[in-house]
Backbone as a ProteinNet text record, in pm:
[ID]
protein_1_A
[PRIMARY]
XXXXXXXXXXXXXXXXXXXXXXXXXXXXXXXXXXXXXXXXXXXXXXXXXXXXXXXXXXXXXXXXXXXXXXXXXXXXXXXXXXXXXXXXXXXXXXXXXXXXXXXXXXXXXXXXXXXXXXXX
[TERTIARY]
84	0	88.2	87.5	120.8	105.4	253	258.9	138.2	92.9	21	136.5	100.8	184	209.3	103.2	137.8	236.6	229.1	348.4	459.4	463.5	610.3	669.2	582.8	660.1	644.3	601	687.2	777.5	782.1	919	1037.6	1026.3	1110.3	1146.2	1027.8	1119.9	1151.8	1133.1	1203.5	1345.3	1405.5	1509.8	1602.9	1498.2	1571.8	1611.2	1504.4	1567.1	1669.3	1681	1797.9	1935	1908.7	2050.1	2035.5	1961.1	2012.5	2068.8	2014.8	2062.2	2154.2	2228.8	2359.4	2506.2	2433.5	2539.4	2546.6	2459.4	2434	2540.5	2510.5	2577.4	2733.4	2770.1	2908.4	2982.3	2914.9	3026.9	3005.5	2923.9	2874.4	2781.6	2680.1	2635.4	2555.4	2551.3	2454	2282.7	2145.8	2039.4	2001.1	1976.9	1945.7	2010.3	2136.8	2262.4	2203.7	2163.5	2105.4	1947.9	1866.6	1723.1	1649.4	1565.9	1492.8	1393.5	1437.3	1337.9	1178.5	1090	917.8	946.2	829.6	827.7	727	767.6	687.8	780.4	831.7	905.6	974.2	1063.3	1179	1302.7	1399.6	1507.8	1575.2	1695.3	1783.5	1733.6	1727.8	1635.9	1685.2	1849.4	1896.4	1968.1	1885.5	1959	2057.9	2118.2	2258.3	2279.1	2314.8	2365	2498.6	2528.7	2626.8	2769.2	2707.8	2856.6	2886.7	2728.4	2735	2813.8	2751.7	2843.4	2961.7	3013.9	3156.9	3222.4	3192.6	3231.1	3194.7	3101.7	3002.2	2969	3034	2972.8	2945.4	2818.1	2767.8	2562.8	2558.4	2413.6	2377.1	2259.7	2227.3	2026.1	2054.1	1896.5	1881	1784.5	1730.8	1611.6	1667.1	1561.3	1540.1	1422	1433.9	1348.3	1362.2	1277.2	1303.6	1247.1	1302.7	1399.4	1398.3	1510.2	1579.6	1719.9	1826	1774.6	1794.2	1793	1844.6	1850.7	1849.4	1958.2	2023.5	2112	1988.9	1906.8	1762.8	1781.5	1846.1	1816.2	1957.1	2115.6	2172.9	2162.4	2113.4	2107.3	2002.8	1913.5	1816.9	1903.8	2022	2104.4	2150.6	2229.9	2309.9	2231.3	2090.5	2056.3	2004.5	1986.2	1921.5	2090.7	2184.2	2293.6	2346.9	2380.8	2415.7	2588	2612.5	2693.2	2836.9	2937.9	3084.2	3014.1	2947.6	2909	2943	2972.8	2932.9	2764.3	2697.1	2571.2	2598.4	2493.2	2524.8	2386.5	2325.8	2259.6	2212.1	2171.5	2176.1	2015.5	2061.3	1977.5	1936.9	1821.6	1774.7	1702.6	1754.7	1663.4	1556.4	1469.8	1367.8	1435.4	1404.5	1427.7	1538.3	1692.4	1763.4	1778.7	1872.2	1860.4	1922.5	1868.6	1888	2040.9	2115.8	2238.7	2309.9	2250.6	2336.4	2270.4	2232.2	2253.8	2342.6	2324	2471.7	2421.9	2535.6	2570.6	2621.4	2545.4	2608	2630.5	2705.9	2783.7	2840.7	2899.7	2918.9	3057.6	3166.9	3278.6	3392.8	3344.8	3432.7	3401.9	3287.1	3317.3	3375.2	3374.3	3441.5	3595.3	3637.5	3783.4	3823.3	3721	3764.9	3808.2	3725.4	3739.5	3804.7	3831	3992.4	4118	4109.1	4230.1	4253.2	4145.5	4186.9	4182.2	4168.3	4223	4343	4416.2	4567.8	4662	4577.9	4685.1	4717.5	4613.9	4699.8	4770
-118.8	0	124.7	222.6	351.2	456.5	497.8	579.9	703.8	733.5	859.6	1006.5	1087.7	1218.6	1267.3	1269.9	1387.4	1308.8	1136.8	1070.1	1087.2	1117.1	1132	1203.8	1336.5	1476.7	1467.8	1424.7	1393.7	1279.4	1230	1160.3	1231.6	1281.4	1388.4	1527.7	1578.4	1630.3	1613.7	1480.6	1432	1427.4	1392.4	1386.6	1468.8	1591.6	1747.5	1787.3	1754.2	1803.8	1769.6	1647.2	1576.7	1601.3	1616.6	1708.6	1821.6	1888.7	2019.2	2030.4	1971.1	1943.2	1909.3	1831.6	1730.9	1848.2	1925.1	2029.5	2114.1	2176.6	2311.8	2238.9	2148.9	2095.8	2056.7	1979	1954.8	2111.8	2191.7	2291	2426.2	2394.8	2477.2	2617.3	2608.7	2728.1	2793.3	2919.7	2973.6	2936.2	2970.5	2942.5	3010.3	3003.2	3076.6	2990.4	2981.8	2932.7	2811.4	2752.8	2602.5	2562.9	2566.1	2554.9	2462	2379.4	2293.5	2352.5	2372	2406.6	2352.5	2415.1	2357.6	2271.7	2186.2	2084.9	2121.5	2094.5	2145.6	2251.3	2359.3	2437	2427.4	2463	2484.9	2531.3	2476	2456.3	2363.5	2393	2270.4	2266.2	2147.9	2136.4	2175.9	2169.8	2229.7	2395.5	2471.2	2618	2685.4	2712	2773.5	2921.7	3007.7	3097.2	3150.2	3308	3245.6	3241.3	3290.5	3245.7	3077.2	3028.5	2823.3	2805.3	2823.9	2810.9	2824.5	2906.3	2956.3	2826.8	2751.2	2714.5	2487.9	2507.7	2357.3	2400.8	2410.4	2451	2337.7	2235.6	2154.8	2209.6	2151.3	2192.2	2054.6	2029.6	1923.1	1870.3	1798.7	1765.6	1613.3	1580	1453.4	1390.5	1231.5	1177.4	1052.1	1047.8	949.2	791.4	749.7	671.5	467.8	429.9	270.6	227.2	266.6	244.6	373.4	349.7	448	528.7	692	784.9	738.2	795.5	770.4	912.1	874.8	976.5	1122.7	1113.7	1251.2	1343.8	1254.4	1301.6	1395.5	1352.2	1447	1542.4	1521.3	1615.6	1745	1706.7	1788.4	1876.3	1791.6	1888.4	2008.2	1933.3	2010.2	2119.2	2102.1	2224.4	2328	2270.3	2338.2	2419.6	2333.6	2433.6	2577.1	2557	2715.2	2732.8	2835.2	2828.8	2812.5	2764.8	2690.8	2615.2	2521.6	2413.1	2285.8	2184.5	2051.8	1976	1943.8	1907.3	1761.6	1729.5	1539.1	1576.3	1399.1	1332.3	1276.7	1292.8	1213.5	1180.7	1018.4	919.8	819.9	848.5	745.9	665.6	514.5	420.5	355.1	268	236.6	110.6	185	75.1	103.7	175.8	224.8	378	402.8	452.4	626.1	713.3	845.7	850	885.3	883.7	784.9	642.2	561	621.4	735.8	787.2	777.6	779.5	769.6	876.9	920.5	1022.1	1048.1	1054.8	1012.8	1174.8	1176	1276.8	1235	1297.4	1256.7	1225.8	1141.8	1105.3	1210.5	1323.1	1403.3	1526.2	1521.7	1598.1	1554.5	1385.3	1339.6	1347.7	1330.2	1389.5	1473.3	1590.8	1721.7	1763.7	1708.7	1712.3	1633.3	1528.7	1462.3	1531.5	1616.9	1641.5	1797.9	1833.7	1971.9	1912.3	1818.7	1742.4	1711.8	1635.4	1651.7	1774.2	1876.7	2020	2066.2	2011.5	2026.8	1924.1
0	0	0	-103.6	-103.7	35.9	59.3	132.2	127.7	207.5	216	210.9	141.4	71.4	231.7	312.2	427.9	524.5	492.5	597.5	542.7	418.5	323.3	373.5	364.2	409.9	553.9	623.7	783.4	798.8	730.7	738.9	688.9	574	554	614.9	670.1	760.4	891.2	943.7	1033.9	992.4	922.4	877.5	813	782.3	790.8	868	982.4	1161.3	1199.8	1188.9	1218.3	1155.9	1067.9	990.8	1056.4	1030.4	1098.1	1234.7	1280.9	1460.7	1465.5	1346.2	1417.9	1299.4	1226.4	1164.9	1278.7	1330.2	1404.8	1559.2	1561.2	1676.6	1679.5	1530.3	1551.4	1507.3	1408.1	1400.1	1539.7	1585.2	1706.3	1646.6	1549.3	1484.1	1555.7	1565.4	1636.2	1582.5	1653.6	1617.6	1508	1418.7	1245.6	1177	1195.3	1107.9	984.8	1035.1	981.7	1020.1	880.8	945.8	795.9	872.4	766.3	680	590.6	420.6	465.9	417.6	471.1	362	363.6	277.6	166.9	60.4	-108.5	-105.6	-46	-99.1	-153.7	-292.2	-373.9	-312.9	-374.3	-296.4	-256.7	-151.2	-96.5	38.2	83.5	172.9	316.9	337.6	454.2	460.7	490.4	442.3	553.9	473.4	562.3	546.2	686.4	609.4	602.1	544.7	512	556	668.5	777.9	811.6	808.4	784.1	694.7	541.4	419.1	442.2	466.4	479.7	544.4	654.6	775.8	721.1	636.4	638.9	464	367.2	211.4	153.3	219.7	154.7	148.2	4.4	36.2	37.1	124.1	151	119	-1.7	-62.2	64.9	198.1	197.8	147.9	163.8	115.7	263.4	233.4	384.4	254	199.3	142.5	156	104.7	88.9	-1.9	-132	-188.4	-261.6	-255.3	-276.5	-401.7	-326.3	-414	-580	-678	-813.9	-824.3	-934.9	-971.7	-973.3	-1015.8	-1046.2	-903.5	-798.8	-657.3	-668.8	-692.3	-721.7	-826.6	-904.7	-1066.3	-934.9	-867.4	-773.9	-698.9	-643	-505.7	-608.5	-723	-764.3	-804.3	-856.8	-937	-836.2	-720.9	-617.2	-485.3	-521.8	-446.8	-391.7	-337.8	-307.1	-369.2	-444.2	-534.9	-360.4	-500.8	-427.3	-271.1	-329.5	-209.7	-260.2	-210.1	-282.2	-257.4	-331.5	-345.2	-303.7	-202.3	-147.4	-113.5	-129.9	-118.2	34.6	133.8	286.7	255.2	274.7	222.8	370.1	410.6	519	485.4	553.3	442	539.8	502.2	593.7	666.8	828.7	934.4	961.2	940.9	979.6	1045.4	1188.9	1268.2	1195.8	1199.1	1154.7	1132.5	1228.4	1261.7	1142.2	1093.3	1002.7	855.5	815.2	682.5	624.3	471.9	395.7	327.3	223.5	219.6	42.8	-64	-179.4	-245.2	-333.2	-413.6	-521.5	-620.9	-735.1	-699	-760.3	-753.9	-769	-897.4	-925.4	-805.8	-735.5	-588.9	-489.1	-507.5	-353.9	-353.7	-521.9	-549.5	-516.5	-552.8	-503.3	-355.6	-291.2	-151.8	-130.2	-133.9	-75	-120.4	-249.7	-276.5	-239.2	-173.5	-37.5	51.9	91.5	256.4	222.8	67.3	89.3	142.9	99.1	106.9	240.6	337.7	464.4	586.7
[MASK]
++++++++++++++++++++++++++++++++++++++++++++++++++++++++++++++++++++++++++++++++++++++++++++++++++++++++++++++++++++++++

């Protein structure tokens, strides 16, 4: 039986919250900094501003669903980014615990970012 639309979007943004809570928390952001997108709204779904950006320059599209996002879900981050961010995917799957999200991006971004973690 098909999900009902209004459990979708509370599951989803359960899982906006949760990102936001656990960014705002590890980089220590003040309250504004990081706040969950309403749901149907346009956009990236975790908004930063831009002292966040500066500090966390990922924009972050979730999906909380049963099976793994589809490349359509990054082609989404990316088009929805906040410029010089990397666009990822945080993917909660059904029956796993918030916290064990994964985390997908395109390859030629995860390059990128490993190869500014070489430089220091």
């Amino acid at each position: 039986m098909p999900i009902k639309t209004s459990s979708a979007k509370a599951k989803g943004r359960k899982l906006q919250k949760f990102i936001c809570e656990m960014v705002s928390v590890y980089f220590k952001f003040r309250p504004g900094d990081v706040e969950s997108r309403s749901m149907g709204a346009g956009g990236i779904d975790v908004m930063l501003s831009p002292y966040a950006r500066d500090k966390f320059p990922v924009s972050i599209e979730c999906k909380n669903t049963v099976g793994h996002p589809s490349m359509k879900a990054i082609k989404q981050a990316e088009a929805n980014a906040y410029k010089d961010t990397y666009a990822v995917v945080v993917w909660k799957a059904k029956g796993e615990e918030y916290k064990d999200s994964l985390v997908t991006l395109s390859f030629a971004k995860f390059m990128e970012i490993i190869g500014r973690m070489e430089r220091y």
